[in-house]
MOPAC internal coordinates of N, CA, C and O (Angstrom, degrees):
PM7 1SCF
backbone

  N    0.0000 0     0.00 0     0.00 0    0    0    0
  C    1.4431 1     0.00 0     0.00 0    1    0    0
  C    1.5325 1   108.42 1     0.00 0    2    1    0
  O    1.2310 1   123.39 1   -42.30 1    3    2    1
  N    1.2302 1   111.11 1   137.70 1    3    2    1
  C    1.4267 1   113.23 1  -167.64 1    5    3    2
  C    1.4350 1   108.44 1   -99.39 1    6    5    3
  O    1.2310 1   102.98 1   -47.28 1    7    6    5
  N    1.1476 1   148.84 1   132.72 1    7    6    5
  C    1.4832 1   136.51 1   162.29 1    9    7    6
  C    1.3680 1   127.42 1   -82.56 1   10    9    7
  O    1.2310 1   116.93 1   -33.69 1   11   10    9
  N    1.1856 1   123.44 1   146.31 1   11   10    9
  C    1.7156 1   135.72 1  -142.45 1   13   11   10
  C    1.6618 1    96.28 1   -51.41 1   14   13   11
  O    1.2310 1   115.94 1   -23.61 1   15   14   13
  N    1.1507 1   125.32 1   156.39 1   15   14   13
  C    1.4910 1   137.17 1   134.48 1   17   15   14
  C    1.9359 1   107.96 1   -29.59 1   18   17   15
  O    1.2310 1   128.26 1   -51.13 1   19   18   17
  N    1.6260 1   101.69 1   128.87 1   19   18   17
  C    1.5370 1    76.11 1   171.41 1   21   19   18
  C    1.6144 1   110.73 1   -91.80 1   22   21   19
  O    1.2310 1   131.27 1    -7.35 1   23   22   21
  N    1.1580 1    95.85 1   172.65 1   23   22   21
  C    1.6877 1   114.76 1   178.78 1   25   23   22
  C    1.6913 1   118.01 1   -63.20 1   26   25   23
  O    1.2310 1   119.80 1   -84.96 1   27   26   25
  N    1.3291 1   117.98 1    95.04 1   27   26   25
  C    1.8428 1   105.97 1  -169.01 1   29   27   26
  C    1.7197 1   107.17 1   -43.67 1   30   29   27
  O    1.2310 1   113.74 1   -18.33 1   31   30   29
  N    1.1656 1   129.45 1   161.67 1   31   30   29
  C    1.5084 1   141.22 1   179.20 1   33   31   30
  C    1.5552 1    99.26 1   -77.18 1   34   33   31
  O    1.2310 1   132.58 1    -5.70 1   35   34   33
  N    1.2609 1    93.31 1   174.30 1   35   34   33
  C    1.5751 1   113.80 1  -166.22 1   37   35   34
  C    1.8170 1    98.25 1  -111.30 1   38   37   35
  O    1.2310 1   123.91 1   -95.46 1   39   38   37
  N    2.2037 1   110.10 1    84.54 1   39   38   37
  C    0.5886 1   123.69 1  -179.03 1   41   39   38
  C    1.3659 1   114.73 1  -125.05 1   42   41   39
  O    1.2310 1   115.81 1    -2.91 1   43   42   41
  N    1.3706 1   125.56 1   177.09 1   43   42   41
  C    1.8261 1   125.33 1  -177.89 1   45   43   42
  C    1.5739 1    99.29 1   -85.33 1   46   45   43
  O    1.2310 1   120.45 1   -69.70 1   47   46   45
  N    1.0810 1   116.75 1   110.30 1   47   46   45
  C    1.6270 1   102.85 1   168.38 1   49   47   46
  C    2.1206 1   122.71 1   -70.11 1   50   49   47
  O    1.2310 1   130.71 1   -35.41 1   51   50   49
  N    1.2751 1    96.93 1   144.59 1   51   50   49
  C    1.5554 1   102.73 1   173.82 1   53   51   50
  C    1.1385 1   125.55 1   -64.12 1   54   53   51
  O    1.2310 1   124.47 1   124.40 1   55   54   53
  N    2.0804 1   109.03 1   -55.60 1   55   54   53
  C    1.2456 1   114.39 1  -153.04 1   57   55   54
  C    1.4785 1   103.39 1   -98.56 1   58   57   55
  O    1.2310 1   109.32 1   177.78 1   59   58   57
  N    1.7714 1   137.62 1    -2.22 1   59   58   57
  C    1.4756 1   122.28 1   157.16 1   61   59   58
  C    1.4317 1   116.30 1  -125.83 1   62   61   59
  O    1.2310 1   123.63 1  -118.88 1   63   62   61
  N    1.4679 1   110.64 1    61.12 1   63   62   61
  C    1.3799 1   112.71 1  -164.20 1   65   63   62
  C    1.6983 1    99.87 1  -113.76 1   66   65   63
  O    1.2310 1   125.71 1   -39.91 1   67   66   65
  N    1.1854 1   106.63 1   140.09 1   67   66   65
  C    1.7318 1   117.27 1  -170.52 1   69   67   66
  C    1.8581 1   103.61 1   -99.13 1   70   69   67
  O    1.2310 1   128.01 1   133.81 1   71   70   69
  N    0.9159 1   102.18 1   -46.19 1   71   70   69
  C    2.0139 1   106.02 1   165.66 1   73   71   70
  C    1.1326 1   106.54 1  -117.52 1   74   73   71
  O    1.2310 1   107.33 1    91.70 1   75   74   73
  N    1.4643 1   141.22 1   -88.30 1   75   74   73
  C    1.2209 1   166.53 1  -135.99 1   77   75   74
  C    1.5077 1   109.62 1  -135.51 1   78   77   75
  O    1.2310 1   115.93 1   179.44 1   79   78   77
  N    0.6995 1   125.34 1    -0.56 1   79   78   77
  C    1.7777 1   113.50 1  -178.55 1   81   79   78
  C    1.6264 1   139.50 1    47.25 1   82   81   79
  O    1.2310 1   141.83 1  -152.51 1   83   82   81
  N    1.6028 1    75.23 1    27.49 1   83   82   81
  C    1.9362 1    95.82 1   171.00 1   85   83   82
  C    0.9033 1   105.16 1   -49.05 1   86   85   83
  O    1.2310 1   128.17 1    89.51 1   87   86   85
  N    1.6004 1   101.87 1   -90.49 1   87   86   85
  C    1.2958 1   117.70 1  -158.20 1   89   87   86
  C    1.7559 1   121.64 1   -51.70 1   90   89   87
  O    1.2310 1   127.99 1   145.41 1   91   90   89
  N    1.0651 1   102.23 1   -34.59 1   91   90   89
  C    1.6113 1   115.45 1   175.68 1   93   91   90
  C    1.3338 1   123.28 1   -45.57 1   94   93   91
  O    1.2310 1   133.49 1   145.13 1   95   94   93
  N    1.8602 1    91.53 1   -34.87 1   95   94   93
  C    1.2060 1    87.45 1  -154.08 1   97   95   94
  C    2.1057 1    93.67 1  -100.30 1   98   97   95
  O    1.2310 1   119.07 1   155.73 1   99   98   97
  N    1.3034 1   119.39 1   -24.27 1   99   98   97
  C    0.9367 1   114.75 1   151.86 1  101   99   98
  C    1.6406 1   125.85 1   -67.35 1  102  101   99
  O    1.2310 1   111.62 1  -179.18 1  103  102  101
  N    0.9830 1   133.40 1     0.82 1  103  102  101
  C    1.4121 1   155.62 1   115.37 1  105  103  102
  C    1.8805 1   103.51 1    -2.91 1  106  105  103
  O    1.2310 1   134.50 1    73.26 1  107  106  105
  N    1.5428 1    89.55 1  -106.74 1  107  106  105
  C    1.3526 1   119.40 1   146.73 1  109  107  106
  C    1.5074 1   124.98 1    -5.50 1  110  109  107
  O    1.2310 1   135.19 1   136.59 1  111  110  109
  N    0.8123 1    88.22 1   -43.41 1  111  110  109
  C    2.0874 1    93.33 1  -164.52 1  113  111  110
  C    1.3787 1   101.85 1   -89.67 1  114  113  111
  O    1.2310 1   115.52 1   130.28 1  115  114  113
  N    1.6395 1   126.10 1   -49.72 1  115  114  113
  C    1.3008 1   122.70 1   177.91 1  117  115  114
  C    1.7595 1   121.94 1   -99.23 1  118  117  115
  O    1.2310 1   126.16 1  -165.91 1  119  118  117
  N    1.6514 1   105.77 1    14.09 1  119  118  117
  C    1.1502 1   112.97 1   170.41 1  121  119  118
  C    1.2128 1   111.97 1    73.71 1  122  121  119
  O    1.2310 1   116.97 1  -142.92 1  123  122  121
  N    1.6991 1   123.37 1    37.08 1  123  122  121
  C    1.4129 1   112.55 1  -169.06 1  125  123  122
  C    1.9005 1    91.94 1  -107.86 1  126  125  123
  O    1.2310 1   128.10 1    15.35 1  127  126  125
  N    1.1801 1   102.00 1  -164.65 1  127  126  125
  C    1.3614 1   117.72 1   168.43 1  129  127  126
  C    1.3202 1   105.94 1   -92.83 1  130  129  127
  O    1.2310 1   116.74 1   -44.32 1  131  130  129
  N    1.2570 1   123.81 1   135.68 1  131  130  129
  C    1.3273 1   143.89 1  -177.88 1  133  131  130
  C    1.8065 1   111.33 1   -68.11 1  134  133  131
  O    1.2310 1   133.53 1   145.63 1  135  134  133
  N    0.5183 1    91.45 1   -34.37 1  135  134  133
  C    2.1306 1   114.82 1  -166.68 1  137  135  134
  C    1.5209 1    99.77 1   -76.30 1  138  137  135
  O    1.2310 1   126.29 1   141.79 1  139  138  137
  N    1.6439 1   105.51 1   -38.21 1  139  138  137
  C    1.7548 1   112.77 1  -157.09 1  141  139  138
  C    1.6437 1    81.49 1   -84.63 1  142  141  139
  O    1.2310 1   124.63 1   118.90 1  143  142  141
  N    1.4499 1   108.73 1   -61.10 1  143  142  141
  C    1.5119 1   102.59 1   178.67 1  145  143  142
  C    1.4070 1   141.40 1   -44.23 1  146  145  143
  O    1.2310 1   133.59 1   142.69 1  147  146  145
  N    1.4196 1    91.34 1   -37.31 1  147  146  145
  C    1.9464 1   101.30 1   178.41 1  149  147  146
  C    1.9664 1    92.96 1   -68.70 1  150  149  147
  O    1.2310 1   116.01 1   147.34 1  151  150  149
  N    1.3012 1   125.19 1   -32.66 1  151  150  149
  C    1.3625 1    83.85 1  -157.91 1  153  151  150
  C    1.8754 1    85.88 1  -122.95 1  154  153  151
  O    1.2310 1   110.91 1  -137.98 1  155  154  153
  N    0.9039 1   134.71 1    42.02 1  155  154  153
  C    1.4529 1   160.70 1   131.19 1  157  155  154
  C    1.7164 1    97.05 1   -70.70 1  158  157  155
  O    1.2310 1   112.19 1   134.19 1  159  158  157
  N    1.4318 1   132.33 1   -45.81 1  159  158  157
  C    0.9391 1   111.04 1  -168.02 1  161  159  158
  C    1.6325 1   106.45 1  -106.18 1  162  161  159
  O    1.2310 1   109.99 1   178.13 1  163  162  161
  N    1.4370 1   136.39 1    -1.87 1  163  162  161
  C    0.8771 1   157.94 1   147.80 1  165  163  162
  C    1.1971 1   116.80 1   -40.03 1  166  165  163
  O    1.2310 1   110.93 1    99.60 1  167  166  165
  N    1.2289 1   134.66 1   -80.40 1  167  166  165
  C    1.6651 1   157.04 1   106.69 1  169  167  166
  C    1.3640 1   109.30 1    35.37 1  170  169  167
  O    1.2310 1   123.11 1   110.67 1  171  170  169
  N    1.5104 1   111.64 1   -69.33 1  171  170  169
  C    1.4864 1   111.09 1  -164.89 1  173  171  170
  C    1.6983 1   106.34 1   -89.67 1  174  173  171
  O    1.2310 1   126.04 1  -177.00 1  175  174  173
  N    1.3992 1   106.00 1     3.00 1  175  174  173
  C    1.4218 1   110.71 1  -177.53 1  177  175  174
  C    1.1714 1   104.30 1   -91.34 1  178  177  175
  O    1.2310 1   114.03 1   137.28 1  179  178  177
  N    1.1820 1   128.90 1   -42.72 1  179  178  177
  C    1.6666 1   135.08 1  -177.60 1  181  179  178
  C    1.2732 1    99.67 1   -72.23 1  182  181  179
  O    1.2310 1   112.94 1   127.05 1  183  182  181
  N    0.9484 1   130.94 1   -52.95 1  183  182  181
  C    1.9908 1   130.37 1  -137.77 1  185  183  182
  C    1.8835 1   100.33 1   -99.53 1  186  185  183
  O    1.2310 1   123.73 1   171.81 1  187  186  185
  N    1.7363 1   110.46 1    -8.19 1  187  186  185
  C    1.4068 1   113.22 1   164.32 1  189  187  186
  C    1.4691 1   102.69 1  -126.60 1  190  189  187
  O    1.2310 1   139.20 1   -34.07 1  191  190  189
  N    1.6617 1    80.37 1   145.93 1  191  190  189
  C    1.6835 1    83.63 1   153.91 1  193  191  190
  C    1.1595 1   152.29 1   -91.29 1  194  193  191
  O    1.2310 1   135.49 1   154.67 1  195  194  193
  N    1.6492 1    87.62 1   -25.33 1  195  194  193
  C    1.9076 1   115.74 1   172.86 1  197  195  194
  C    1.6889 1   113.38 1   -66.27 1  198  197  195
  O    1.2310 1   122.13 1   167.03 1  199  198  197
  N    0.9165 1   113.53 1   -12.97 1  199  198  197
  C    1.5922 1   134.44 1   168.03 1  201  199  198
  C    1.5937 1   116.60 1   -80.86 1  202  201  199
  O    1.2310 1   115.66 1  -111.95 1  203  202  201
  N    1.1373 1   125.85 1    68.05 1  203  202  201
  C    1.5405 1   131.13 1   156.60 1  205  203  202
  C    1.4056 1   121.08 1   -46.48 1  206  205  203
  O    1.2310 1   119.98 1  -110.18 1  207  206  205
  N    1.4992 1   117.65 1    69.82 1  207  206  205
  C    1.6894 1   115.38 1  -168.08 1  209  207  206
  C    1.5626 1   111.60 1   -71.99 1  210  209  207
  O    1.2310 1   128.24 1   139.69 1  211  210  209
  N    1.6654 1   101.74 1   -40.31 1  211  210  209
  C    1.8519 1    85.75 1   174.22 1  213  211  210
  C    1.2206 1   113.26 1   -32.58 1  214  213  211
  O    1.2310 1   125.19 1    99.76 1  215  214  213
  N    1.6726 1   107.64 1   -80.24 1  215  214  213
  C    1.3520 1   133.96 1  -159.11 1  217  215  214
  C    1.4178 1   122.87 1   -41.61 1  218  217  215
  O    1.2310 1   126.02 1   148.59 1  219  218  217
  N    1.6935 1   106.03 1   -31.41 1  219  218  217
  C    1.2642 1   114.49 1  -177.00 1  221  219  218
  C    2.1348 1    89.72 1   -78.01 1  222  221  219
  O    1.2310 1   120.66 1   148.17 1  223  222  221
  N    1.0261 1   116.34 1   -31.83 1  223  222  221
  C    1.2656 1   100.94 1  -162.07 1  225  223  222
  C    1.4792 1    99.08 1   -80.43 1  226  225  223
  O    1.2310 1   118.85 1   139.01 1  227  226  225
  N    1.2245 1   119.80 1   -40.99 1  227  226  225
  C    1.5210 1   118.34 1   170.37 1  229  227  226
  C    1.3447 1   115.84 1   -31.20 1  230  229  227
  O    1.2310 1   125.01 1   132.38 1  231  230  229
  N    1.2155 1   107.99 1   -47.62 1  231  230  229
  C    2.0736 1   114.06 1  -164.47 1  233  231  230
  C    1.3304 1    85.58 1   -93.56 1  234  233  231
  O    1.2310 1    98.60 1   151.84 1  235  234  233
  N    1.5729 1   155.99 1   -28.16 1  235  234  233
  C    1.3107 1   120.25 1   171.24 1  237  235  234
  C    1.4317 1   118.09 1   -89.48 1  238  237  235
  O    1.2310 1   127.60 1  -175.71 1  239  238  237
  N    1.5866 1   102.98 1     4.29 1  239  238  237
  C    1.6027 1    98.62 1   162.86 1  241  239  238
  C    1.1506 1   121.23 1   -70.57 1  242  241  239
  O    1.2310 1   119.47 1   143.92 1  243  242  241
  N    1.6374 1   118.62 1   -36.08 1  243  242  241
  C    1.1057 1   150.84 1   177.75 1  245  243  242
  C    1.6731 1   119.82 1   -43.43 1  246  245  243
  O    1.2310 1   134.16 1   107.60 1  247  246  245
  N    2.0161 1    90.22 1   -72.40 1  247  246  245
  C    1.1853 1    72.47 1   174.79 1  249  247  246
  C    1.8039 1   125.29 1  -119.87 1  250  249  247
  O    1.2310 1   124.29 1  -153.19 1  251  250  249
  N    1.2669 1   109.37 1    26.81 1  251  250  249
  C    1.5060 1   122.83 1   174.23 1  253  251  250
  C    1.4456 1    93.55 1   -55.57 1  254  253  251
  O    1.2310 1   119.24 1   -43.13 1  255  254  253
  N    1.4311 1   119.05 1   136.87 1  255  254  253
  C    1.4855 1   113.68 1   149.48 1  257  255  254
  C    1.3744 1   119.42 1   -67.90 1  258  257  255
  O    1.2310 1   113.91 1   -22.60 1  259  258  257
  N    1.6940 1   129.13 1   157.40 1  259  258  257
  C    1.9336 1   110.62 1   164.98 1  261  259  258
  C    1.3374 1   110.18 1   -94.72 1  262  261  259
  O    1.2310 1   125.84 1   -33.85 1  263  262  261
  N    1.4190 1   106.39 1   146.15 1  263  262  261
  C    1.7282 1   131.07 1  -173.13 1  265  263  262
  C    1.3219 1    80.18 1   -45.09 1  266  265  263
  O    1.2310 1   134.90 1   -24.47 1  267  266  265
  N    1.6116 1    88.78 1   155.53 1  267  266  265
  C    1.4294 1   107.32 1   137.72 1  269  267  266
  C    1.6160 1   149.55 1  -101.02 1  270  269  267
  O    1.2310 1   131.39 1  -166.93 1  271  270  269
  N    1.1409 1    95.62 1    13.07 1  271  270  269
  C    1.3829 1   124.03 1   162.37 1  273  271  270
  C    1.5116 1   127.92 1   -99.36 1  274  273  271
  O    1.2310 1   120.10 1   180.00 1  275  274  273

């Protein structure tokens, strides 16, 4: 019996990153599509207000480490 693949960490990716490699890299981490996420998170930044999307992206620019890949 083989045990699972592990789960990559919750890092900034390098090689499909559009500013900072947030989203990518949380992308990455839960196996989503990168594209759906950037503008899933795009989306919910404009169309609310209670949603501070810079800011949130600022502090996970902040404090995401970057991949090493």
């Amino acid at each position: 019996m083989s045990s699972p693949a592990p789960r990559p960490t919750l890092s900034r990716v390098r090689e499909d990153r559009v500013v900072a490699g947030v989203l990518g890299g949380v992308a990455r981490r839960f196996g989503w599509n990168p594209t759906v996420v950037r503008a899933i998170f795009v989306v919910v930044s404009v169309v609310s207000a209670a949603f501070p999307g810079l800011l949130v992206y600022l502090l996970l620019w902040m404090l995401m480490p970057e991949g090493e890949e």
